[in-house]
Backbone as CSV, one residue per row, in Angstrom:
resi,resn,N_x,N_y,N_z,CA_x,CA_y,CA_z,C_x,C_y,C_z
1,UNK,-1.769,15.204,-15.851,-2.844,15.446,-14.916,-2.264,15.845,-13.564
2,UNK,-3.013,16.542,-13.071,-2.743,17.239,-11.730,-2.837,15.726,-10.410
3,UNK,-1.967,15.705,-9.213,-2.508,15.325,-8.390,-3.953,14.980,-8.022
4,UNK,-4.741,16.347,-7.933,-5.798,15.894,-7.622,-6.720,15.228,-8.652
5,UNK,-6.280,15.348,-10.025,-6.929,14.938,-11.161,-7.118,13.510,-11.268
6,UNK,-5.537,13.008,-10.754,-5.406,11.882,-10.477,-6.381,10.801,-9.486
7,UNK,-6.478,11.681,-8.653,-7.415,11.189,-7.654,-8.993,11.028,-7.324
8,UNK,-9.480,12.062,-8.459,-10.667,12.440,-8.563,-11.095,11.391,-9.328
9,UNK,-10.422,10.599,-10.188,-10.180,9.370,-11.380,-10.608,8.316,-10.469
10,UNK,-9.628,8.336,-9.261,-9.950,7.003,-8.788,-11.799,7.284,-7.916
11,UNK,-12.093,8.237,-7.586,-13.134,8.324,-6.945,-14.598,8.179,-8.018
12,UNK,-14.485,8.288,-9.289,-15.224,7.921,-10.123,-15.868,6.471,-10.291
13,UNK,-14.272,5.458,-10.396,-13.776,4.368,-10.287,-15.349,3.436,-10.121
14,UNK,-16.112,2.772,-10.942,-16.937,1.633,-10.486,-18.520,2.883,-9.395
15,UNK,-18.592,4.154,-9.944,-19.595,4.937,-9.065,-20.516,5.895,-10.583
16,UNK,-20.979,5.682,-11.329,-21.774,6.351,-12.704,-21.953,7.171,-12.354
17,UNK,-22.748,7.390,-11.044,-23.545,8.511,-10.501,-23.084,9.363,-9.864
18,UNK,-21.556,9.798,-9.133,-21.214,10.478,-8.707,-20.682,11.723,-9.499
19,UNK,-21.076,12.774,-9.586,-21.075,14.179,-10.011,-19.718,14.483,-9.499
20,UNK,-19.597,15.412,-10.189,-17.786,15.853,-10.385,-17.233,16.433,-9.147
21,UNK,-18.442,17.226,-8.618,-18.169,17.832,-7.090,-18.375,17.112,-6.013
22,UNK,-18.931,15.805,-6.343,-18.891,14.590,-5.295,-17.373,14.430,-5.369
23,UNK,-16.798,13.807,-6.554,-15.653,13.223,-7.000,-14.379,14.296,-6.206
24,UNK,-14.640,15.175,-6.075,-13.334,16.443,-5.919,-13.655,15.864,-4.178
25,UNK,-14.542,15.877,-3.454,-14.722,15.904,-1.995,-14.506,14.888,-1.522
26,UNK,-14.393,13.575,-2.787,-13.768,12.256,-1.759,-12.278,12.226,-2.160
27,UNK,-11.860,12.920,-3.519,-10.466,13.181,-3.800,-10.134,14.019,-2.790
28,UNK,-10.056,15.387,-2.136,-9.652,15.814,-1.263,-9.509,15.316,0.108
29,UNK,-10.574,14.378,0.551,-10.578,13.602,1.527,-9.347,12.547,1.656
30,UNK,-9.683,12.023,0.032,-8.367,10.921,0.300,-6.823,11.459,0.438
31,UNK,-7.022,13.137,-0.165,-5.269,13.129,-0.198,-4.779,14.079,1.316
32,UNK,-6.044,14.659,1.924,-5.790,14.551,2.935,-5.702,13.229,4.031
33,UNK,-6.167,12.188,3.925,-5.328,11.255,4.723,-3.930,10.879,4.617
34,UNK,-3.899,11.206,2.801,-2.410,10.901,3.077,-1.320,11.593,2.510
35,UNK,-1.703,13.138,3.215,-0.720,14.218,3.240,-0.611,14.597,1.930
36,UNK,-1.485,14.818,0.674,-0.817,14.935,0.009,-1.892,16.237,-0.756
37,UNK,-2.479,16.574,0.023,-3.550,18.058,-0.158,-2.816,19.025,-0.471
38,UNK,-1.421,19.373,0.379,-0.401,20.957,-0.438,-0.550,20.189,-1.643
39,UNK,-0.103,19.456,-2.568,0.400,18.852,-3.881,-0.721,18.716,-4.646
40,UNK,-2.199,19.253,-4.428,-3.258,18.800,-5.150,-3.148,19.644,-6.541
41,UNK,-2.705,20.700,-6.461,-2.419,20.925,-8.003,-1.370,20.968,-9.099
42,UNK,-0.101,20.602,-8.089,0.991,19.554,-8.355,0.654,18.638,-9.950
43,UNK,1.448,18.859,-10.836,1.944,17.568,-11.548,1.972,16.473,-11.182
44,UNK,1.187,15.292,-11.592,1.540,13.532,-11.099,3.057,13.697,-11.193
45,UNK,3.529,14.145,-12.766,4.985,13.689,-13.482,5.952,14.179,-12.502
46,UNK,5.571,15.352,-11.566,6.581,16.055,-10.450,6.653,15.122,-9.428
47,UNK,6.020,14.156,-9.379,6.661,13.984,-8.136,7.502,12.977,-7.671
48,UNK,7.944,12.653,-6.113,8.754,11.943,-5.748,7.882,10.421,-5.704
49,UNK,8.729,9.670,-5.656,8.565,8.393,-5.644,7.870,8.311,-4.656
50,UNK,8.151,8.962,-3.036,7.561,8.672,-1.865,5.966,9.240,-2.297
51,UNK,6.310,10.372,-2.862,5.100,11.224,-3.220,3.937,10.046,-4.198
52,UNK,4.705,9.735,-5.120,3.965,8.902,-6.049,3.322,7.448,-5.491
53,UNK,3.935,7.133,-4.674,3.194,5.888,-3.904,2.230,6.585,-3.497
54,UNK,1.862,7.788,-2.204,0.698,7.756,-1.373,-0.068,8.299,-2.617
55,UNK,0.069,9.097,-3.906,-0.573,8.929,-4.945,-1.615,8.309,-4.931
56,UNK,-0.875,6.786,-5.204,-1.598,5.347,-5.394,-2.182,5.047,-4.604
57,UNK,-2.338,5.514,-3.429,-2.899,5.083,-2.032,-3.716,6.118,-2.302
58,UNK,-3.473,7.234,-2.157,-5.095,8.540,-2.341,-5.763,7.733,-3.537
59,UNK,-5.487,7.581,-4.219,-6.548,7.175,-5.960,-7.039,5.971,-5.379
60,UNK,-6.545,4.829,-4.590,-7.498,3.511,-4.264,-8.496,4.177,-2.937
61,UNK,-7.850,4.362,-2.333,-9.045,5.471,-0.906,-10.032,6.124,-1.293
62,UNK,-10.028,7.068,-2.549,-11.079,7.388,-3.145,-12.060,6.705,-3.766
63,UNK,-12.097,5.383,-3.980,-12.607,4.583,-4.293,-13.550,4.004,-3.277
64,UNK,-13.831,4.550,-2.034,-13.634,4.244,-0.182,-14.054,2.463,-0.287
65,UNK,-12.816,1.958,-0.337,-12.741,0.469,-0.337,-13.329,-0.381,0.722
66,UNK,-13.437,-1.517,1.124,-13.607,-2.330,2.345,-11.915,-2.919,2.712
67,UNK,-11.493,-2.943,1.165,-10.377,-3.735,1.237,-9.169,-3.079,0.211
68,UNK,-8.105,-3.076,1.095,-6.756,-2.577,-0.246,-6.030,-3.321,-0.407
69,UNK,-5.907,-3.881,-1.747,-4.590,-4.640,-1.985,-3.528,-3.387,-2.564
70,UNK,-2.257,-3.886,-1.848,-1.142,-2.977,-2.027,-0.055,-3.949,-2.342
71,UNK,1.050,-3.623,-3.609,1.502,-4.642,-4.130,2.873,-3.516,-4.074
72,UNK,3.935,-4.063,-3.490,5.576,-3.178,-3.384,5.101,-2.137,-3.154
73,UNK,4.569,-1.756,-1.638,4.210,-0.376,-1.515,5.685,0.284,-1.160
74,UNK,6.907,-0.509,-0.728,7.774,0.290,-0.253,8.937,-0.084,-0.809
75,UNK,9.168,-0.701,-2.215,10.167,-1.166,-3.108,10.731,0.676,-3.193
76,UNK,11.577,0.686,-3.159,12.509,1.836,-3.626,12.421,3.163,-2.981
77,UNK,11.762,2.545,-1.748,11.973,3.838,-0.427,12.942,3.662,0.153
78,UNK,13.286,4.765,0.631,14.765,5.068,1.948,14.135,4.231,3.380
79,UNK,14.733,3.764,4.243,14.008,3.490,5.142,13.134,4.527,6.013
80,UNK,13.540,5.721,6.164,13.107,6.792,6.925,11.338,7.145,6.103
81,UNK,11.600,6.747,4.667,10.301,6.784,3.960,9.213,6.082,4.315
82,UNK,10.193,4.486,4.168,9.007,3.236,4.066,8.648,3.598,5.753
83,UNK,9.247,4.359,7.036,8.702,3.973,8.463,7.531,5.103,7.910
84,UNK,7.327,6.263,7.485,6.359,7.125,7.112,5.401,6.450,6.425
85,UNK,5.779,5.321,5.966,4.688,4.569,4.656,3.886,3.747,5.927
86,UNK,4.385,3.036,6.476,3.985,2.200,7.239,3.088,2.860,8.144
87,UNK,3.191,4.139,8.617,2.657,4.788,9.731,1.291,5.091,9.353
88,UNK,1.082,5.510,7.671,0.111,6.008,6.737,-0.721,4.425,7.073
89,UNK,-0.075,3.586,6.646,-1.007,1.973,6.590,-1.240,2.072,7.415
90,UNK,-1.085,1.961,8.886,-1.446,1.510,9.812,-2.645,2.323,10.315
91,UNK,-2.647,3.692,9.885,-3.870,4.525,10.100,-4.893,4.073,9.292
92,UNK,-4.597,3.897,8.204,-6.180,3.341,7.239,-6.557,2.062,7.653
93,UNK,-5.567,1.168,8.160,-5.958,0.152,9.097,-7.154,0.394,10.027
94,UNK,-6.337,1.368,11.006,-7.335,1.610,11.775,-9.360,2.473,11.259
95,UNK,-9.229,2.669,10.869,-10.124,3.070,9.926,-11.318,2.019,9.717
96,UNK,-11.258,0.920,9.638,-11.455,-0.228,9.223,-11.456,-0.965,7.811
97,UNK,-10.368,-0.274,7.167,-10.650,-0.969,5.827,-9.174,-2.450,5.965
98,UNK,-9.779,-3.509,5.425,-8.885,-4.624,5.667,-7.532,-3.984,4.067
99,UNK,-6.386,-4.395,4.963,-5.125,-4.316,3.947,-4.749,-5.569,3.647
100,UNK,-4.842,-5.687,2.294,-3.950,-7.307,1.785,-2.901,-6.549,1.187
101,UNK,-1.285,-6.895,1.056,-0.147,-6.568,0.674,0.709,-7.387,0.034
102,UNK,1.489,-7.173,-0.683,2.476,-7.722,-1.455,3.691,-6.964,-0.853
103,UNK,4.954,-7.987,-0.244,5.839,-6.926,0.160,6.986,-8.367,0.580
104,UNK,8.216,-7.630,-0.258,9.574,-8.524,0.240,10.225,-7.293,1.782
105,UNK,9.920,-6.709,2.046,10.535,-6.293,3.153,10.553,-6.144,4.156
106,UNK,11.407,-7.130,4.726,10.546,-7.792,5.832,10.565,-7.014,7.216
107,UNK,11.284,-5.949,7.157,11.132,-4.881,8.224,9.565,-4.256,8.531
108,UNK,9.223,-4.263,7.372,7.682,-3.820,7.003,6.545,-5.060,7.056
109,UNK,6.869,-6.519,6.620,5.866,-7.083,6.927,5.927,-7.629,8.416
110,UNK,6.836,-7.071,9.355,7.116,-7.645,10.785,6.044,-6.743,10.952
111,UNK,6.483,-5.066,11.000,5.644,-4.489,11.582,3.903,-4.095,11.312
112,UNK,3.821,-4.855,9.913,2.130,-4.580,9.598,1.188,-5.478,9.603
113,UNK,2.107,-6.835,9.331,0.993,-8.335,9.015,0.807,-8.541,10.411
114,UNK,-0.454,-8.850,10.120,-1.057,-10.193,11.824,-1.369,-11.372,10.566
115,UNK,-0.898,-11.566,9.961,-1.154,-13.142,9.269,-0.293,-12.929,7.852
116,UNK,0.534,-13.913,7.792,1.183,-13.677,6.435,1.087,-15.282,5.738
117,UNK,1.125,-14.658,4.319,1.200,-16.155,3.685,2.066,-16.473,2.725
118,UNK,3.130,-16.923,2.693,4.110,-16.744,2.206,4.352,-17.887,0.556
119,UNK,4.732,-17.425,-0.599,4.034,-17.829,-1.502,5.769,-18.032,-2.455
120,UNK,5.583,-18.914,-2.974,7.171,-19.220,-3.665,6.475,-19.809,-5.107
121,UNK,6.813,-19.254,-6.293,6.351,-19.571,-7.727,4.790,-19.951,-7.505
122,UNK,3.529,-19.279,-7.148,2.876,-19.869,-7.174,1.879,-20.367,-6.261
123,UNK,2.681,-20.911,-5.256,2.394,-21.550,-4.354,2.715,-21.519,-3.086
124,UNK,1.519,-21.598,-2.316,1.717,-21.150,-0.967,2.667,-22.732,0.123
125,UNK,3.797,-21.920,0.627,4.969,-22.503,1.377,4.197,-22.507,2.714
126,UNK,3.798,-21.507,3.546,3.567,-21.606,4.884,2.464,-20.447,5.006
127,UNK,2.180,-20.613,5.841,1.064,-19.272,6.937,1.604,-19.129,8.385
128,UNK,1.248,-17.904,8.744,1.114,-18.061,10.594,1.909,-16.482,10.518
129,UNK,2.569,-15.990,11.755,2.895,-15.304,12.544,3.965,-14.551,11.666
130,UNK,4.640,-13.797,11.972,6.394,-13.297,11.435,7.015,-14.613,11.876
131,UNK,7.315,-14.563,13.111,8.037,-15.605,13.772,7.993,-17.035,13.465
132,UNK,6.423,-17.308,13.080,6.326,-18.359,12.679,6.851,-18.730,11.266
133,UNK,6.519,-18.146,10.394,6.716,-17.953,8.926,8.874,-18.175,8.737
134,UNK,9.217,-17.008,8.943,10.713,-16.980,9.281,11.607,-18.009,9.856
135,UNK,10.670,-18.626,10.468,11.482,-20.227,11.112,11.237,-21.208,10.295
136,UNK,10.412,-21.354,9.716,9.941,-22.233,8.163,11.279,-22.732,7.506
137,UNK,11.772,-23.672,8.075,12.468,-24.351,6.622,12.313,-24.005,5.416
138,UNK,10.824,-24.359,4.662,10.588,-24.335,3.271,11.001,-22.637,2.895
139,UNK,10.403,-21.791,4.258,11.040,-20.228,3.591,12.265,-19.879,3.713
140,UNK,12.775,-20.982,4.461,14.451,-20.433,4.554,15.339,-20.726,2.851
141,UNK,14.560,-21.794,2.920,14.941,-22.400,1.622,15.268,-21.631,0.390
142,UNK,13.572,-20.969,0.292,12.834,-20.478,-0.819,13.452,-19.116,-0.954
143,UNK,13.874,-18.688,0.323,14.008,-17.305,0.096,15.543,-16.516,0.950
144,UNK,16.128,-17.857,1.113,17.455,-17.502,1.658,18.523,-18.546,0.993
145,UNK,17.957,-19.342,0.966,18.945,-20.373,0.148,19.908,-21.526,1.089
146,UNK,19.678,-22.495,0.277,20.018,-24.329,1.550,21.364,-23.384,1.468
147,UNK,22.039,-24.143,2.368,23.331,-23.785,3.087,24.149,-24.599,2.679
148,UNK,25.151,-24.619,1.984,26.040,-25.567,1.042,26.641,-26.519,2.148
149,UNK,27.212,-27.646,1.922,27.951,-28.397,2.959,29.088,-29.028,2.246
């Protein structure tokens, strides 16, 4: 399937009634937010990884959410990528749709969370701030490891 094929999928998504030329105008909408309109008749299978994430981000946008959960949006980006990834979030942020995320990197959850909750097998270790969270014993623990003596 084409890029935009891809996307037109997600704009269907949970809507019976939306007609195919509805579906193409919120798919184009979504992959213009996130740059990815040259590529609309693009191969999914062509593309780059960076490419293939905002993919996933056009196909949930078309859906026009209240809320996105995004789970390793920036596992196996270059950093120069994930600051482009981040820049994309922070615009649909503004937008008003709320972002919930899944993300070990913490360059990225400094710069996107205003509330993080930090979760070890299961179970939630702490809440609060970057700063707050990161000073956490239990996350130093959980996710850096006790310090031998």
């Amino acid at each position: 399937m084409t890029v935009l094929e891809n996307v037109m999928v997600g704009s269907l998504f949970g809507k019976p009634k939306v007609s195919r030329q509805q579906a193409e105008t919120l798919a184009h909408q979504a992959l213009a937010k996130t740059g990815l309109e040259a590529l609309k008749n693009k191969a999914a299978e062509d593309l780059t990884l960076m490419q293939e994430k905002r993919l996933e981000i056009a196909r949930a946008l078309a859906t026009d959410p209240r809320v996105l959960l995004l789970d390793e949006t920036m596992a196996g980006l270059r950093p120069s990528e994930a600051k482009l990834a981040i820049e994309l979030i922070k615009e649909i942020r503004q937008t008003g749709v709320s972002i919930i995320f899944i993300e070990h990197v913490m360059p990225v959850v400094r710069d996107l969370a205003d509330r993080i909750v930090v979760m070890d097998f299961g179970q939630k270790l702490t809440e609060g701030s970057y700063d707050e969270v990161t000073r956490d014993p239990q996350v130093i623990e959980a996710y850096l490891g006790k310090e031998e003596l």
